[in-house]
C-alpha positions as CSV (number, residue, x, y, z in Angstrom):
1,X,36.9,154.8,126.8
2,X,34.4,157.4,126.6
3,X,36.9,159.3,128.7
4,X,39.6,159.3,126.5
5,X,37.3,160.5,123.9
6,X,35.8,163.3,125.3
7,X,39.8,164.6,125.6
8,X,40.4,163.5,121.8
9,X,37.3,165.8,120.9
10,X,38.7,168.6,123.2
11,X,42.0,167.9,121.4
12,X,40.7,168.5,118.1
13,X,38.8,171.6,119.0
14,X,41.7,173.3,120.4
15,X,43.4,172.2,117.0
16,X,41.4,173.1,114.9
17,X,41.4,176.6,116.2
18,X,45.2,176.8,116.3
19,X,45.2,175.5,112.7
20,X,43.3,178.0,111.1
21,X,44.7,181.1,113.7
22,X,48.5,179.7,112.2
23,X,47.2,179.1,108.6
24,X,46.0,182.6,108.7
25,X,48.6,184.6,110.2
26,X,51.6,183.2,108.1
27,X,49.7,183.6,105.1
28,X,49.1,187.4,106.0
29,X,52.6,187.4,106.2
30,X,53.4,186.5,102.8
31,X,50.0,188.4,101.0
32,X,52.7,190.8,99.4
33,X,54.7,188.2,97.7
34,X,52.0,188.2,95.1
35,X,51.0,190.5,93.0
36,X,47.2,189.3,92.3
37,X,44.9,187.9,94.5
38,X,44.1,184.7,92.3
39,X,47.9,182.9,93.5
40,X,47.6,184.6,97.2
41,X,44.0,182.5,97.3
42,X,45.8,179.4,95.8
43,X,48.4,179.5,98.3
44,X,45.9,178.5,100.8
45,X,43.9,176.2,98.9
46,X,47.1,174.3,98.0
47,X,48.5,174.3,101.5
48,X,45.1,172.9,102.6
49,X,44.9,169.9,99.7
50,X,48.7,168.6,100.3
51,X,47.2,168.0,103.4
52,X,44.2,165.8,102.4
53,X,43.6,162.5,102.3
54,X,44.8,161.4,99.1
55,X,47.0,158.8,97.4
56,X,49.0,160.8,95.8
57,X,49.8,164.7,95.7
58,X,50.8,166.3,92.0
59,X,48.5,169.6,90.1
60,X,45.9,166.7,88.5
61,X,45.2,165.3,91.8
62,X,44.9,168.6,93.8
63,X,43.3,170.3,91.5
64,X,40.7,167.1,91.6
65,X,40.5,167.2,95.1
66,X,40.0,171.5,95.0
67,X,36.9,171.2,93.1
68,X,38.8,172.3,89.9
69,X,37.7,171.8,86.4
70,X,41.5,171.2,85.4
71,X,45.1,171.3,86.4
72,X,45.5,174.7,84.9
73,X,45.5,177.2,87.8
74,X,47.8,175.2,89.8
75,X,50.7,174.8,86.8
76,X,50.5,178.2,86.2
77,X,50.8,179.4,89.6
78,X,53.7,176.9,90.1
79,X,55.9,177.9,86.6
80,X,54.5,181.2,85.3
81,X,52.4,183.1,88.0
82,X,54.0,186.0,89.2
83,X,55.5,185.5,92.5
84,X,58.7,186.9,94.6
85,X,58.6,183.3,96.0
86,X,62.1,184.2,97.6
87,X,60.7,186.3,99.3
88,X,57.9,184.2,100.7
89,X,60.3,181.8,102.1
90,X,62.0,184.2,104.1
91,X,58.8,185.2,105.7
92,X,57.4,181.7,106.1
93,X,61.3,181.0,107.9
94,X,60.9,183.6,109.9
95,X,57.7,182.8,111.1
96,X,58.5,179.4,111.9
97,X,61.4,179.8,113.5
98,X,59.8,182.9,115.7
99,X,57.4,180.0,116.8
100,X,59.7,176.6,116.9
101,X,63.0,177.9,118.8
102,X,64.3,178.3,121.6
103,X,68.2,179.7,123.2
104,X,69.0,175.9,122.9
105,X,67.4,175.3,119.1
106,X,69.6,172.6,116.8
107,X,69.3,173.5,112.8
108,X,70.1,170.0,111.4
109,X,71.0,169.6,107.8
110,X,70.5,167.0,105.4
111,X,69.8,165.8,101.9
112,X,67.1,163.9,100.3
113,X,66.7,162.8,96.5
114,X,63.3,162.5,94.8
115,X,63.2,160.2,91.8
116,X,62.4,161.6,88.4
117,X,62.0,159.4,85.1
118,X,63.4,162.3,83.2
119,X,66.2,164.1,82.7
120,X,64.4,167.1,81.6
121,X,63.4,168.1,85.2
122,X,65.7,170.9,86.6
123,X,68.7,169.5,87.9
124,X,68.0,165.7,87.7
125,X,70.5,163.5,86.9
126,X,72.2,160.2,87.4
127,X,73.8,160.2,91.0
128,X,73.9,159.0,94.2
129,X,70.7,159.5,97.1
130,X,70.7,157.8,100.2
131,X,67.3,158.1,100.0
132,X,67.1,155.5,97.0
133,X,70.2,153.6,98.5
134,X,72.4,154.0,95.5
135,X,72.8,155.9,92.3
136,X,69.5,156.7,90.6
137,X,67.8,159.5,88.0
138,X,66.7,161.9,90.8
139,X,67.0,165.6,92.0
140,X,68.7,166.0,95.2
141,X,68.5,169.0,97.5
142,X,69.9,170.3,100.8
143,X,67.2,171.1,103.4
144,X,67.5,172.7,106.6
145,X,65.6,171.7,109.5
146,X,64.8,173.6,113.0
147,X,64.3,171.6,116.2
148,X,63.5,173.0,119.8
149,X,62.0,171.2,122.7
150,X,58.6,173.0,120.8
151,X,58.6,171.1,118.2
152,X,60.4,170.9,114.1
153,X,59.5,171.6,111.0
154,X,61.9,172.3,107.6
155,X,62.9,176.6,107.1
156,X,65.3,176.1,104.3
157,X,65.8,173.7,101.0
158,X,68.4,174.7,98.3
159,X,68.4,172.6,94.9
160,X,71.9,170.6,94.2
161,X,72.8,171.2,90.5
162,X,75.8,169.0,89.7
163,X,79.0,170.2,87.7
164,X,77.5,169.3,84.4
165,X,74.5,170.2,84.9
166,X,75.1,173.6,85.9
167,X,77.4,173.7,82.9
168,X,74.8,173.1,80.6
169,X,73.8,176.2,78.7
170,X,71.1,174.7,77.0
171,X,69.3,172.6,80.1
172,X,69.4,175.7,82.2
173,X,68.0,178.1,79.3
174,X,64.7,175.5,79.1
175,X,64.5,174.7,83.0
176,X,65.0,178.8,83.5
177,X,67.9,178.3,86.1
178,X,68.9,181.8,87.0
179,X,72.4,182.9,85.9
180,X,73.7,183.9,89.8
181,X,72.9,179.7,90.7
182,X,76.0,178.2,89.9
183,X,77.7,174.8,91.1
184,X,78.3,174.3,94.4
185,X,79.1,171.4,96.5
186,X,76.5,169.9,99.3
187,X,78.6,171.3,101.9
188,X,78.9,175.1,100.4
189,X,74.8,174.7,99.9
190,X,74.7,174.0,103.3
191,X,77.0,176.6,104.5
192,X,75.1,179.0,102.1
193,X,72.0,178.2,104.1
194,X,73.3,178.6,107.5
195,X,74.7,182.7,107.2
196,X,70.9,182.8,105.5
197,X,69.4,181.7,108.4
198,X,71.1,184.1,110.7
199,X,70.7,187.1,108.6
200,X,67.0,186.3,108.7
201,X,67.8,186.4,112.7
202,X,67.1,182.7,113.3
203,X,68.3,182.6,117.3
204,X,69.7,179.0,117.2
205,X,72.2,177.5,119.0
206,X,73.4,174.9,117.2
207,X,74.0,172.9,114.0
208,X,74.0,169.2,113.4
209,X,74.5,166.9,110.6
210,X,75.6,163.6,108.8
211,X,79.3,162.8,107.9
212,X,78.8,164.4,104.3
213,X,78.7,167.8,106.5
214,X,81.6,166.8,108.6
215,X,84.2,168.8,106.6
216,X,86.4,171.9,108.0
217,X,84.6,174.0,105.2
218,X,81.4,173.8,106.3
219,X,82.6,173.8,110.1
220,X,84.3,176.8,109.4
221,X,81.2,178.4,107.8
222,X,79.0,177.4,111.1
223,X,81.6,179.0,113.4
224,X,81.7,181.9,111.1
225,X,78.2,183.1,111.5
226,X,78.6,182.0,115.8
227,X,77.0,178.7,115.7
228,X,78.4,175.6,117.7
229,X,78.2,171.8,115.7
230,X,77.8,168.6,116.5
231,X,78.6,167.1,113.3
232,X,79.1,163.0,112.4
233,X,82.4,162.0,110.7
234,X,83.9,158.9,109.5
235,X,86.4,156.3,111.1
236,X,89.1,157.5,109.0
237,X,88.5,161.6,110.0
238,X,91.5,162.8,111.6
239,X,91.7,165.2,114.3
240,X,94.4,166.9,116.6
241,X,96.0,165.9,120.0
242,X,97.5,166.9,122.6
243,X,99.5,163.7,121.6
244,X,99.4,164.4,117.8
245,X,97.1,163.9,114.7
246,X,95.1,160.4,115.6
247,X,92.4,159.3,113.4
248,X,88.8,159.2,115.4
249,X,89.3,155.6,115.9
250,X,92.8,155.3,117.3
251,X,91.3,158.1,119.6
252,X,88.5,155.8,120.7
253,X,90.7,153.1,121.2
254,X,92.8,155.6,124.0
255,X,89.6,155.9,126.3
256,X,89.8,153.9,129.3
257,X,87.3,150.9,130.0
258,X,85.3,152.7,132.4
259,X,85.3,155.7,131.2
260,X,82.5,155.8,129.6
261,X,78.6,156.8,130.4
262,X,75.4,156.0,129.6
263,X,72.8,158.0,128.4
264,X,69.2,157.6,127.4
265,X,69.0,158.7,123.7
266,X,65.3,158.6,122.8
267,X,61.9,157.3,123.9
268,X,59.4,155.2,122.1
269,X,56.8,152.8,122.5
270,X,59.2,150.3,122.7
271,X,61.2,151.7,125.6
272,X,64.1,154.5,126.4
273,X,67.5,153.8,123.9
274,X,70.9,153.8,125.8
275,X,73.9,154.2,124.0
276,X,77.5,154.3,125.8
277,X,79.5,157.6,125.3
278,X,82.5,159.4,125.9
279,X,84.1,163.0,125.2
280,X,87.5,163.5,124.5
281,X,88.8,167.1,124.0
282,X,90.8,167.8,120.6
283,X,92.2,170.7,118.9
284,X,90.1,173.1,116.5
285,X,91.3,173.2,113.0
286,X,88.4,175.7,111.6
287,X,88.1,178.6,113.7
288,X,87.6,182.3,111.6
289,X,89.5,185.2,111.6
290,X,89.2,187.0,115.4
291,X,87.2,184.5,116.7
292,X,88.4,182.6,119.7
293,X,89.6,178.9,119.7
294,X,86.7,177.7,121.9
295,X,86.0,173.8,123.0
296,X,86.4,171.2,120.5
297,X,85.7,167.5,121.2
298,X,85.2,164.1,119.7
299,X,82.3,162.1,120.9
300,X,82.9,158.6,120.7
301,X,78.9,156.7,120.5
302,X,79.0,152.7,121.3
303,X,75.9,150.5,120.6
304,X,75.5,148.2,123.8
305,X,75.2,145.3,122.1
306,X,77.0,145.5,119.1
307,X,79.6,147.8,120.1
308,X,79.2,149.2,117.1
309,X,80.9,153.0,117.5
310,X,80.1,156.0,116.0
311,X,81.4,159.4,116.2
312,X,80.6,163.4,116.0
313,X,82.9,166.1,115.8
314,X,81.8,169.2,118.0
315,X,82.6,172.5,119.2
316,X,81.1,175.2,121.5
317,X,82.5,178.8,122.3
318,X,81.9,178.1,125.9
319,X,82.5,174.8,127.9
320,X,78.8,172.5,127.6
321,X,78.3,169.0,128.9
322,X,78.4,165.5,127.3
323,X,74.8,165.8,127.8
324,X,74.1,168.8,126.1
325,X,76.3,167.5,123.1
326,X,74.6,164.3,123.2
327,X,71.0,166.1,123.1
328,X,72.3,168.2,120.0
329,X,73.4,164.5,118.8
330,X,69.9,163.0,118.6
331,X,67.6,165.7,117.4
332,X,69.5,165.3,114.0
333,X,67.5,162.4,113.5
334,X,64.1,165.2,113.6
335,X,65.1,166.2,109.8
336,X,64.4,162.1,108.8
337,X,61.3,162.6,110.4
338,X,60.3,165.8,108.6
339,X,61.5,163.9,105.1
340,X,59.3,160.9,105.8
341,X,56.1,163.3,106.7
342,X,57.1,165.5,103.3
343,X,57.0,162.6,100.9
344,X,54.5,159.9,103.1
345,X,51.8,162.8,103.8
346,X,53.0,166.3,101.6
347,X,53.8,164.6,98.6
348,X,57.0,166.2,98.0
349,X,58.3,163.9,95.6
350,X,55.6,163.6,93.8
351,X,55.2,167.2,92.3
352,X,55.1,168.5,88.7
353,X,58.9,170.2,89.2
354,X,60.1,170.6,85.7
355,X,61.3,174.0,85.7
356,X,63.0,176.1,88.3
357,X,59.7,178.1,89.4
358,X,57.8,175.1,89.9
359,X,60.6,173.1,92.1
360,X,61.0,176.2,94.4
361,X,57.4,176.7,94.6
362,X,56.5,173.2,95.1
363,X,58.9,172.8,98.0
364,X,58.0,176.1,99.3
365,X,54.2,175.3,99.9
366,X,55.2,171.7,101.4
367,X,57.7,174.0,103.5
368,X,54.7,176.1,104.4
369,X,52.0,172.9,105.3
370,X,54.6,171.3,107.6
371,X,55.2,174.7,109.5
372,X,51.4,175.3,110.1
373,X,51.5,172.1,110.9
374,X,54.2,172.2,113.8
375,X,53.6,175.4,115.1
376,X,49.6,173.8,115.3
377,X,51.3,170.9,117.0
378,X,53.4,172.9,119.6
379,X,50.6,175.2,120.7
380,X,47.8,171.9,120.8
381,X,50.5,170.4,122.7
382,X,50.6,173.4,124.7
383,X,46.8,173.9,125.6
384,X,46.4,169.9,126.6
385,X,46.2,169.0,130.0
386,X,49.5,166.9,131.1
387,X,48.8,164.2,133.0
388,X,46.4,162.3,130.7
389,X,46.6,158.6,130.0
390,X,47.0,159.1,126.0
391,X,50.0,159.3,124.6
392,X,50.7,162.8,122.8
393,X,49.1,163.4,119.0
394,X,52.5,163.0,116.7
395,X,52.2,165.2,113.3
396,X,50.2,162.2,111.7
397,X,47.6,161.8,114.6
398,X,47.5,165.5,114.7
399,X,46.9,165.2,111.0
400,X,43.7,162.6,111.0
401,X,42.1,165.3,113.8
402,X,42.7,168.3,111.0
403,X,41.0,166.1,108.3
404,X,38.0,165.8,110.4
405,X,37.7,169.2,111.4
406,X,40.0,172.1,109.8
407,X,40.4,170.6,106.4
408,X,38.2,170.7,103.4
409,X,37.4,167.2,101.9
410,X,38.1,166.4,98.8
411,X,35.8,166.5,96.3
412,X,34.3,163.2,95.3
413,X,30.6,164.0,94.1
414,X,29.0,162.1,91.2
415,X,29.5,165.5,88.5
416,X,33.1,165.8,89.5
417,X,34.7,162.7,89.2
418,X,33.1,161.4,86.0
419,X,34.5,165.0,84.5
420,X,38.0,164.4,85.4
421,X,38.1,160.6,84.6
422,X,37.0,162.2,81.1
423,X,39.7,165.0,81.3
424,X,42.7,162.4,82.5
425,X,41.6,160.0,79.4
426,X,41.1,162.7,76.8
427,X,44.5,164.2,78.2
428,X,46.2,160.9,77.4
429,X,45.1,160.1,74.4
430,X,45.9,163.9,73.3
431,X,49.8,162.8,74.9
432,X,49.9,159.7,73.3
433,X,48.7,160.9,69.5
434,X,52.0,163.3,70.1
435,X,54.2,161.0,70.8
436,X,53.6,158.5,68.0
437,X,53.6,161.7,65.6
438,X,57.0,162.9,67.2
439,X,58.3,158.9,67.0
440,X,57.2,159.0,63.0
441,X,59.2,162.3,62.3
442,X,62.3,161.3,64.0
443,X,62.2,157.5,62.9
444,X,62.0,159.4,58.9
445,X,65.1,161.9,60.1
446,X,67.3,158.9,60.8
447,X,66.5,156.6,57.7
């Protein structure tokens, strides 16, 4: 055992060296996005507490765990600071995706919805989230994910305002939504987030996604800017033939018995996962204006067991394999990794996100942790010898390493804590006294 923990100690040395060389460079980057130095400081001290070890992740608790006297510096960095944080995203995008991708890179996009108890939160409202299995009070947004063989991390999120709420005069005047965001569907977010990405020169190859991104519009806008797809549809999705227009399922049904191959499509502890596949070549319906048809296909997924099928719409401007399609396939499931490790170990859910500043600053520094963190997890992966008999740090291993060496700890000293379990009482109490005053008045307005 010793031997496995002198590489574990060697491990963390050369991550803690790539943490703070990353954490350093990338916030160079952005050091003009701010116009003082108190935010540019906080934008390091924040990156480094949604990291820590703590149970949850909102301004009281990482202000706490800072060494703060109060929430105060944090809430007004995140609604009123001044701050082109815009303009910070495109340079923490760039960044990352200068050190994630490769010729081959997939961006994957997906959805996730945080639960809110209020509706005066910017752009919650009752609807659905598969990330609380139904319909729910939550804000949903689109996010935008880049995988390579280096590694992933999030570049892009985009908050979803629904029809009525972007309607509302009155919600967006007191959330300060600006007046160019307007409705737009999932899809045309997503869309909107793909030409962004390659203006901002991000060299991928290919997009991926779930059947909610398996529409000809959003197709369409992924050709547009020269990206191929391999995008899941439903049973009912129909496509066209050499034979005619045939839902993806009577298409399925044509393929012969043995016409099928298996391929491994992941690795755990557990084993390699095999799932049977075919291709079948079909006719593009969404290619732009002077662009050429290309290859369009239907892969057709079966469970071995179950025989459960599933199936992915895709296209390429030049001929690929079922392979390659079925690689692009799989590393859409990296964006449901990247959600869990925002809201199990960034807290994304859990922020203060009332307004519009404070949402897109929130997300941007959880954006900005997990690409320090990836980028430190490429170039650690990178420095290890290969060979060893330890299985390689995931982001969470990688993460306990950090806590013991790169990260400040939170502070827990006899002074401090007694101060804020004072300030988190008195804070209360103030809340509670203003709520019973506010009940009184409007129970008298309504007798």
């Amino acid at each position: 055992m010793t031997t496995f923990q002198n590489q574990v100690v060697a491990e963390a040395a050369i991550a803690e060296q790539a943490w703070t060389a990353a954490l350093g460079t990338v916030t160079d980057e952005i050091a003009d996005c701010f116009e003082r130095r108190e935010p540019r400081a906080l934008v390091r001290e924040m990156t480094e507490a949604m990291l820590m070890e703590l149970d949850t992740r909102n301004c009281w608790t990482l202000a706490e765990a800072l060494g703060h006297r109060g929430p105060h510096r944090l809430q007004h960095f995140l609604s009123r600071a001044v701050i082109d944080h815009d303009r910070a995203r495109d340079r923490i995008t760039a960044w990352t995706a200068a050190e994630l991708t490769d010729p081959d890179a997939v961006l994957i996009v997906d959805e996730t919805g945080d639960e809110k108890s209020s509706t005066d939160c910017v752009g919650a409202a009752r609807q659905y989230s598969g990330a609380l299995a139904g319909i729910g009070l939550c804000q949903v947004a689109v996010h935008l994910t880049c995988a390579s063989r280096h590694g992933h991390a999030p570049i892009d999120r985009a908050l979803y305002l629904g029809a009525e709420w972007a309607a509302d005069e009155e919600r967006r005047l007191l959330t300060h939504v600006p007046d160019d965001v307007m409705f737009a569907t999932r899809p045309q977010i997503a869309a909107a987030l793909l030409t962004h990405a390659r203006d901002l020169g991000i060299q991928a190859r290919w997009l991926a996604g779930d059947e909610v991104y398996g529409g000809r519009e959003l197709r369409h806008g992924a050709r547009a800017p020269g990206f191929g797809y391999a995008l899941a549809v439903r049973t009912g999705h129909r496509v066209d033939t050499a034979v005619g227009r045939l839902t993806v399922t009577d298409l399925a049904a044509r393929v012969p018995k043995k016409s099928r191959m298996r391929l491994r499509t992941g690795h755990g502890l557990k084993g390699d996962r095999h799932y049977d596949w075919a291709m079948l070549d079909i006719q593009p319906d969404d290619t732009p204006d002077t662009h050429r048809p290309g290859h369009a296909a239907v892969l057709v997924r079966r469970h071995r067991y179950t025989r459960e099928l599933s199936f992915y719409r895709c296209h390429s401007a030049t001929p690929v394999t079922l392979a390659d399609l079925v690689d692009v396939v799989c590393r859409r499931w990296r964006v449901e990794e990247d959600f869990q490790t925002a809201k199990g170990v960034r807290g994304l859910d859990q922020g203060q996100t009332t307004c519009w500043n404070s949402w897109m600053r929130w997300t941007l520094i959880s954006m900005l942790a997990a690409a320090v963190l990836a980028v430190t997890r490429a170039r650690t992966a990178t420095a290890t010898t290969a060979g060893s008999e330890l299985v390689p740090a995931g982001g969470r291993e990688l993460l306990r390493l950090l806590r013991i060496t790169a990260l400040p700890r939170p502070r827990r000293d006899r002074d401090h804590l007694p101060h804020w379990s004072a300030w988190r009482r008195h804070h209360q109490h103030q809340a509670a006294e203003a709520h019973r005053r506010w009940n009184n008045i409007t129970a008298t307005t309504t007798t």
